[in-house]
C-alpha positions in Angstrom: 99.4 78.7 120.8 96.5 80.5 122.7 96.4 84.4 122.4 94.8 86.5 125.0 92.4 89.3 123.5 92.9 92.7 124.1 89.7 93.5 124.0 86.1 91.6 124.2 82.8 92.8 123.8 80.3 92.7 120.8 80.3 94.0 117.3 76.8 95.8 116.3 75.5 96.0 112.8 72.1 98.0 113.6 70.2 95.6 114.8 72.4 92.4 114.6 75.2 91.6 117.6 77.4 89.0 118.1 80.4 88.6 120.6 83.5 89.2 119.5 87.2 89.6 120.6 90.3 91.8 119.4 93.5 90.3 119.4 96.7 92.5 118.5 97.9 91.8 114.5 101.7 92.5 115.7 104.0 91.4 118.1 107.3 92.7 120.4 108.2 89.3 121.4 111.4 89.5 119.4 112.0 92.9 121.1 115.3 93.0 122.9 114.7 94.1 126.0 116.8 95.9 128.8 116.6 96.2 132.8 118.7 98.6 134.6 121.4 96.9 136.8 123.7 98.0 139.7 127.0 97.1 138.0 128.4 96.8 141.8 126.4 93.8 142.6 124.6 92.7 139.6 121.0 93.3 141.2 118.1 95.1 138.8 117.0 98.3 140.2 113.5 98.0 141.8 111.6 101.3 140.8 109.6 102.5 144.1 107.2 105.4 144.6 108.1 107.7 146.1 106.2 110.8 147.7 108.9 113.8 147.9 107.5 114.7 151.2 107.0 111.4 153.3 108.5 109.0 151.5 107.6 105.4 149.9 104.1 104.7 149.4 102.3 101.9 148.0 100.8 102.1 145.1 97.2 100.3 146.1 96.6 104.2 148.1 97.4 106.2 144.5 94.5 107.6 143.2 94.9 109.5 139.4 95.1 113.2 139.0 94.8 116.0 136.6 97.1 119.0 136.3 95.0 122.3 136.5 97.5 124.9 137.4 101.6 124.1 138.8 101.1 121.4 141.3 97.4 121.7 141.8 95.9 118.8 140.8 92.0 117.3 140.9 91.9 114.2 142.3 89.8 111.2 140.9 88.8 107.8 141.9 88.4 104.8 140.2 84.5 104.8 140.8 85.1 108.3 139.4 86.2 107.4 136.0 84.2 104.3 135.4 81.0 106.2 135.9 81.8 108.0 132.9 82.7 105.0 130.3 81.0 104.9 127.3 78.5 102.2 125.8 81.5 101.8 123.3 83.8 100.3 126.4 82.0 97.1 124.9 80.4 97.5 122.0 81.8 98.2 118.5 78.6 99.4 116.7 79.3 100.4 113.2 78.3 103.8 112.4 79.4 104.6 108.8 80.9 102.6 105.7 83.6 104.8 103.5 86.1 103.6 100.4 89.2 103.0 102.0 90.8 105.4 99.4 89.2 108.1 101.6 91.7 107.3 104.7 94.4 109.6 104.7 97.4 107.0 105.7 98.2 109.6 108.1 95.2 107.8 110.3 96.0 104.4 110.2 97.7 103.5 113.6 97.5 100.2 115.3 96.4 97.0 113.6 94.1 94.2 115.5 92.5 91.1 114.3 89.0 90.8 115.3 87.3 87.5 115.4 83.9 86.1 116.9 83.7 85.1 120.7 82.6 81.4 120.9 80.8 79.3 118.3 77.8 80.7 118.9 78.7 84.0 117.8 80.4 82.8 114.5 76.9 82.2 112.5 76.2 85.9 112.9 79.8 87.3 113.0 79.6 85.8 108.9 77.1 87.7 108.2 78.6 90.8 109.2 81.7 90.0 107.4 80.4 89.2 104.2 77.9 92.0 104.1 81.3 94.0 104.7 83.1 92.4 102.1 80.5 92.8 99.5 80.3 96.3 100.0 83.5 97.0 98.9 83.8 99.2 101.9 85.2 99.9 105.2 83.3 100.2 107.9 83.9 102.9 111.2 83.1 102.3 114.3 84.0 103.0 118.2 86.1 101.4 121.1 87.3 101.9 123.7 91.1 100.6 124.4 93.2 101.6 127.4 91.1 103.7 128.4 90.6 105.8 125.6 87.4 105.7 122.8 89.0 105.2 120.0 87.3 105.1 116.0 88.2 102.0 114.3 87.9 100.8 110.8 87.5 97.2 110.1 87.8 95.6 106.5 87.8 91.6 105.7 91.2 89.1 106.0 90.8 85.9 105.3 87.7 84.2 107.7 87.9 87.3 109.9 87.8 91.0 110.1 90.9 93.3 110.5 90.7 95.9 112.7 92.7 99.2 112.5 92.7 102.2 115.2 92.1 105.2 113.5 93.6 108.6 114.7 91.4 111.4 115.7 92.1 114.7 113.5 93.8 116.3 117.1 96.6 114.0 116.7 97.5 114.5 112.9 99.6 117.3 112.1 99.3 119.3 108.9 101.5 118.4 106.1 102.7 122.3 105.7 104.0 122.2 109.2 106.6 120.2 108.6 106.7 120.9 104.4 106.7 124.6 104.0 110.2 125.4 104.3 111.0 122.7 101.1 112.2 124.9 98.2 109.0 124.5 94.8 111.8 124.6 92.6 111.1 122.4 89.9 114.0 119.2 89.6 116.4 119.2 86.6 114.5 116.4 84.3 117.6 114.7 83.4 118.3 114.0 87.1 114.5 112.7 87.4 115.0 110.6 84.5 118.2 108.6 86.0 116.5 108.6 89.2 113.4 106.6 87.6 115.6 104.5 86.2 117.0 103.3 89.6 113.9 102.9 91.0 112.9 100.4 88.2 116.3 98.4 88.2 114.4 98.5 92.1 111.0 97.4 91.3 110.2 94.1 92.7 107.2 92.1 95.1 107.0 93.0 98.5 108.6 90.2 100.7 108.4 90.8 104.6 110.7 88.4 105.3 113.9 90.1 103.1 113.7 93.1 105.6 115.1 92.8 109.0 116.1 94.6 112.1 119.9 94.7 111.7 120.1 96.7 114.9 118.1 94.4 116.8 120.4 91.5 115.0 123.4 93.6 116.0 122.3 93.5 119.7 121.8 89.9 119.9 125.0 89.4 118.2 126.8 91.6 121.1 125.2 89.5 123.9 126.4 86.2 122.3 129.5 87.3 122.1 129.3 88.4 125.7 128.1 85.5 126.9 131.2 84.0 125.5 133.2 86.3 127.0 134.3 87.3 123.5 135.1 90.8 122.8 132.6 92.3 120.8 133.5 93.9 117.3 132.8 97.3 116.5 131.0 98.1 114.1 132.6 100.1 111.1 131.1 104.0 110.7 129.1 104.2 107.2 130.7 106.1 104.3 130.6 109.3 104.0 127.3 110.4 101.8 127.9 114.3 101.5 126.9 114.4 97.5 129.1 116.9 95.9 128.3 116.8 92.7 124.5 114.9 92.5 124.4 114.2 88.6 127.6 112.1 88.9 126.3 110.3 92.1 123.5 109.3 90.3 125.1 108.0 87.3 127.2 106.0 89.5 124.1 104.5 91.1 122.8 103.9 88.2 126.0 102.3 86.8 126.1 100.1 90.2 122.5 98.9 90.6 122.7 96.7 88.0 123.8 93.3 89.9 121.5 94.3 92.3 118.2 94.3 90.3 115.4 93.5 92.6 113.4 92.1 89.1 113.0 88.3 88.9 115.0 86.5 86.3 113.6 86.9 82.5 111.5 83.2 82.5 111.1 82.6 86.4 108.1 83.4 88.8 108.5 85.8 91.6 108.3 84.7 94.9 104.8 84.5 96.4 104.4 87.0 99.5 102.9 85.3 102.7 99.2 85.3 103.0 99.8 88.0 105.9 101.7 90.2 103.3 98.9 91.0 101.4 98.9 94.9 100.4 96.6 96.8 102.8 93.5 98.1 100.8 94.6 101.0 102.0 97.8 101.6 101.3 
């Protein structure tokens, strides 16, 4: 299969460049998506714009604006904007190299796989990448994506380099924000102690593939079923988890995790993870 980059441009070590191109690491294909539909006639709604005071307009005449006061707005053009992109719209130069233990996971956002741009490019795209990888480090740099600069830390995977978008400290909100209301009382031990043992009848690799969307699952089940012209089968509400007494709940999970260990066998190997599964360095 061929992928379309996101992205292409060139990747800057000081004085070395090489073209290079960012491809997502993720993918929505197995989204399920909706349109809206008229249920009187089965058409999909066709969105239009729309000026309030004279009606449809075609979106070739829009031009972008910014919100300075209610409903004033200054207007800019295309020619506007791109006269103010940065050298970083196609250049990722690296700027600084960090331990990855440094990068709050608060920061990591969107993961991208970044590879060299032709075979030219691939002789000093290596050296890059193994300087990288030698270092032990991960190295920050700058791009530009939708539109927006954004920093970006890349680290070796496999032949290539993988590429997350880092957050900008604007966009991160402080812990005690959310946090300060949580009571410091300290936990009664012998609750902690039943607790740890649940999590290690628990313990166990980290497999990808055993964790699924059930909602998306449930979804496509329902349009099967329409298709069909079955009925579809409600789902039954979850229990009731209101904990009345929490020492007794834990002993019964305790008492009930047992045939659901998620240790291998005494004897057998655990199942090895996908190549693409590897733990994050910075996780």
């Amino acid at each position: 299969m061929t992928y379309r980059p996101t992205w292409q441009g060139h990747l800057k070590l000081s004085l070395v460049t090489c073209p290079v191109a960012l491809y997502t690491a993720t993918s929505s294909a197995g989204d399920v998506h909706f349109n809206l539909i008229n249920p009187k006639t089965h058409n999909r709604i066709r969105m239009i714009t729309t000026d309030p005071d004279t009606g449809p307009i075609e979106r070739s005449e829009l031009v972008k604006g910014y919100e300075i006061s209610k409903g004033e707005y200054i207007l800019l053009t295309n020619d506007e904007i791109d006269a103010v992109k940065l050298e970083s719209t196609r250049t990722i130069e690296i700027e600084r190299f960090v331990p990855a233990a440094e990068i709050d996971r608060l920061y990591w956002d969107n993961p991208y796989f970044l590879a060299p741009d032709g075979k030219l490019a691939q002789e000093a795209f290596g050296v890059i990448r193994t300087a990288l990888e030698r270092s032990g480090k991960i190295a920050l740099g700058r791009v530009v994506i939708g539109a927006r600069e954004r920093i970006v830390a890349l680290e070796p995977r496999d032949r290539g380099i993988l590429a997350y978008t880092i957050r900008t400290d604007a966009e991160v909100r402080e812990p005690d924000e959310i946090f300060a209301g949580i009571s410091d009382k300290a936990a009664d031990p012998a609750m902690i102690a039943i607790a740890e043992k649940i999590i290690a009848q628990l313990e166990g690799p980290f497999d990808p593939s055993q964790f699924v969307d059930r909602y998306e699952e449930a979804l496509r089940a329902l349009i099967e079923d329409k298709k069909k012209g079955h009925k579809p089968a409600r789902v039954a509400e979850p229990d009731d988890t209101n904990v009345v007494d929490l020492m007794a709940a834990l002993r019964a999970s305790l008492g009930g995790q047992t045939k659901h260990a998620a240790k291998p066998a005494a004897g057998s190997k655990p199942a090895k993870a996908p190549s693409k599964a590897k733990a994050r360095k910075a996780s």
